[in-house]
C-alpha positions in Angstrom: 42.6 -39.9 -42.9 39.2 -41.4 -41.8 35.7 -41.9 -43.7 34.6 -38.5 -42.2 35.9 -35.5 -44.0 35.4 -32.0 -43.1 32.9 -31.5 -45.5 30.4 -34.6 -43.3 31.4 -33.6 -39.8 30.4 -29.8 -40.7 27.2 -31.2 -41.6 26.9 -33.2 -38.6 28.3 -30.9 -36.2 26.0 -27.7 -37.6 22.6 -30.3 -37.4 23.9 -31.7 -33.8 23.7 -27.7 -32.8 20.6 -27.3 -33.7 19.5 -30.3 -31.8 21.2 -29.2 -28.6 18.9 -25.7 -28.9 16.4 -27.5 -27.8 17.3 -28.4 -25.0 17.4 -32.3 -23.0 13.8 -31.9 -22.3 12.1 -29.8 -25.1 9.7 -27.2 -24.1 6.4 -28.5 -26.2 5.2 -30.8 -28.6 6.4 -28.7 -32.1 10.2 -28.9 -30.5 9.7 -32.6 -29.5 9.2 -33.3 -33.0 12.0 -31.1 -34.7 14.5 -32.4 -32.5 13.5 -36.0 -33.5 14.1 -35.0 -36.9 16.8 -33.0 -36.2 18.9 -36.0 -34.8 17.5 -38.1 -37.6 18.6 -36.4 -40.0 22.4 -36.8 -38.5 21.5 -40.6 -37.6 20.8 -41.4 -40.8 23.9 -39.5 -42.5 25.9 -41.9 -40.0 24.4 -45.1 -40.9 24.6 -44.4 -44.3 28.1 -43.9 -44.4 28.6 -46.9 -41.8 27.0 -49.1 -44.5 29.5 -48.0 -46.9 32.6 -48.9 -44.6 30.7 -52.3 -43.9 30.4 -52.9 -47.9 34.0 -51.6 -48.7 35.1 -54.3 -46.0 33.1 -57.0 -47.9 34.5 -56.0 -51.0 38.1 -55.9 -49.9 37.3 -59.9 -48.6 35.6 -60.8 -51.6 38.8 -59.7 -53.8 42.2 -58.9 -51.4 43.7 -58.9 -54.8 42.0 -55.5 -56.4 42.0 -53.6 -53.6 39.5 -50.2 -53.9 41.1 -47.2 -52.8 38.5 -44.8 -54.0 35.7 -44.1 -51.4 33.3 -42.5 -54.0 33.1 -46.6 -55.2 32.6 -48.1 -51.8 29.0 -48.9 -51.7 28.7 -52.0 -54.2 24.6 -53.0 -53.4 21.6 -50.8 -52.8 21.5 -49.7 -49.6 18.9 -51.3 -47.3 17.7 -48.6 -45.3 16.0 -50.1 -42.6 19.1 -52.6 -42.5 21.7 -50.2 -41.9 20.0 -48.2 -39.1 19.0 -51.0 -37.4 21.4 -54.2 -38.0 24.6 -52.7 -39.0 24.4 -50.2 -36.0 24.0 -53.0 -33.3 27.2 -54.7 -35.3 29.4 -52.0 -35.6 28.7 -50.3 -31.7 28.3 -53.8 -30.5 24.6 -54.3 -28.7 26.1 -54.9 -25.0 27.9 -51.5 -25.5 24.9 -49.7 -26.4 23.0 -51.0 -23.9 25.4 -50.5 -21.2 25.6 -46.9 -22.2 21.8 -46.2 -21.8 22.2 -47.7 -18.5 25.1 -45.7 -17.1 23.6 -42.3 -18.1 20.3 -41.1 -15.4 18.4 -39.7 -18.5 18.8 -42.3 -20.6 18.1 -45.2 -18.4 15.2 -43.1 -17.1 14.0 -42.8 -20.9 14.9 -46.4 -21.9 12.2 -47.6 -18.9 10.1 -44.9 -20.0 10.0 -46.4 -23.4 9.7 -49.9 -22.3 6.9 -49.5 -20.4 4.7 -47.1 -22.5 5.4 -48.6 -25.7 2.7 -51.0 -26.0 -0.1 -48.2 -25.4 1.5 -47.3 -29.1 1.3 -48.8 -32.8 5.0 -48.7 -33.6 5.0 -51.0 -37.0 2.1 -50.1 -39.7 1.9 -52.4 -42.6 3.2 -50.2 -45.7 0.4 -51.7 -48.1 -2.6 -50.9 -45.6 -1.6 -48.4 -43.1 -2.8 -50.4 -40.5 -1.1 -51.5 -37.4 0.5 -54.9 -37.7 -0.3 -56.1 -34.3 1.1 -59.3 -34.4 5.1 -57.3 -35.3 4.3 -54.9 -32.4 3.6 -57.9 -29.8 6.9 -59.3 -31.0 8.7 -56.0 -30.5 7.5 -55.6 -27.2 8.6 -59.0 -26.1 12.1 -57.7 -27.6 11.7 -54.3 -26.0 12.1 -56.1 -22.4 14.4 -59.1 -22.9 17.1 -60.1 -21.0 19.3 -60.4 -24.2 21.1 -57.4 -25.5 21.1 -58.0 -28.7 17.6 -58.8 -29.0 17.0 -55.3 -27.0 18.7 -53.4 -29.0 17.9 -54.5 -31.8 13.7 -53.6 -30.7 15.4 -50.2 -29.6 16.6 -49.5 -33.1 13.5 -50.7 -34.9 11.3 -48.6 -32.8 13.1 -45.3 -33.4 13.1 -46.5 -37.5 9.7 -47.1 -37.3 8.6 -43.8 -35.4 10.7 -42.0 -38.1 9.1 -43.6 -40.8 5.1 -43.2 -39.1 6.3 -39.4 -38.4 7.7 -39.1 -41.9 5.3 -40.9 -43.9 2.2 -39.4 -41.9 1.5 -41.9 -40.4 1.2 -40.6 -36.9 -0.5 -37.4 -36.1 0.9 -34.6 -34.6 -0.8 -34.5 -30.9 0.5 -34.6 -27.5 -0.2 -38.5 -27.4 2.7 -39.0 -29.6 5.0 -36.6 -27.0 4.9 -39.4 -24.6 6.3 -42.2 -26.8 8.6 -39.5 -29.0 10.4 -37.7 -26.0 12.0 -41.1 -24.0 12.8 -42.4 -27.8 14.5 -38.6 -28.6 16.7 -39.3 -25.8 18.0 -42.7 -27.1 18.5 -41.6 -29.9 20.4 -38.7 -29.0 23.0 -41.2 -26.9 23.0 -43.7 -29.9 24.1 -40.8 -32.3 26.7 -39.6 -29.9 28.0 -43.2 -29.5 28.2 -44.1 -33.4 29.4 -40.4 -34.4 32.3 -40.4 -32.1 33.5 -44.1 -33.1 33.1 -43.1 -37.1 34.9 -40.0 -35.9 38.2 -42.9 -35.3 37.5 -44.8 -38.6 40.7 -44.7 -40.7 39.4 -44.6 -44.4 42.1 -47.4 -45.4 42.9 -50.3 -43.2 46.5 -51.9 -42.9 
């Protein structure tokens, strides 16, 4: 038995078709967007789960002695959001493996480059409060976005396809062919970064030895 029944991978598998309809390179700016969303919504029914493995684990350190059999009782804390789809999926895919995957697949290394270099044409992190860009986060991200540490790379890879989610979301951004040029190289990352956590979660057993 693993952490993903029937029940989740139906769900992910029917919203992972849907993504695929549009295609690797989607046709205009309304199918950019959906199939952003599209993955989202799968992404974040991954790292959601992911955080309740990770908190069942801390649990089960915290007290060998009562162990928790029950998954319906494995998250303990609020969930972080922004946390789990950003931290916890650099841990659990490890960020040298993510990276190395962008890298050894044309698209995505094309799209990761892409990304890198158009990036700071963009406001990526808006100050929840104000709206307003928070210039001084973005300069930081983009210094992220190109260094030579993995971790630190990834990690700005993650945050910029929360963020976008959360401008999109939260209206934020505005729905124009400007924003095809950021959203299309970071709908490709994401679409590997699914496939990569999906497929590992996939191998999960529910209770470990």
């Amino acid at each position: 038995m693993t952490y993903l029944d029937d029940d989740f991978r139906n769900f992910c598998d029917r919203w992972l078709e849907k993504a695929q309809n549009y295609g690797e390179y989607p046709r205009n700016i309304g199918d950019v967007f959906d199939k952003f969303f599209t993955l989202f919504v799968v992404y974040n029914a991954l790292y959601v789960k992911l955080s309740s493995i990770i908190e069942y684990r801390r649990e089960q350190v915290r007290n060998t002695t009562n162990r928790i059999d029950n998954p319906a009782r494995l998250i303990r804390r609020p969930l972080v959001d922004s946390r789990a789809a950003t931290e916890y999926v650099a841990q659990y895919l490890r960020s040298r493996f993510i990276l190395d995957s962008l890298q050894n697949d044309a698209s995505k290394r094309d799209a990761l480059y892409q990304l890198i270099e158009i990036a700071p044409e963009f406001y990526i992190q808006i100050d929840r409060l104000t709206g307003r860009p928070d210039t001084e986060r973005d300069s930081r991200l983009f210094q992220d976005l190109t260094s030579h540490n993995s971790s630190r790379q990834v990690s700005a890879i993650l945050r910029v396809v929360y963020n976008i989610r959360n401008n999109l979301f939260h209206g934020r951004k505005e729905f124009d062919l400007a924003q095809e040029r950021l959203l299309l190289p970071v709908t490709i990352i994401l679409e590997k970064i699914v496939e990569l956590l999906y497929e590992k979660l996939k191998k999960e057993p529910l209770i470990e030895p």
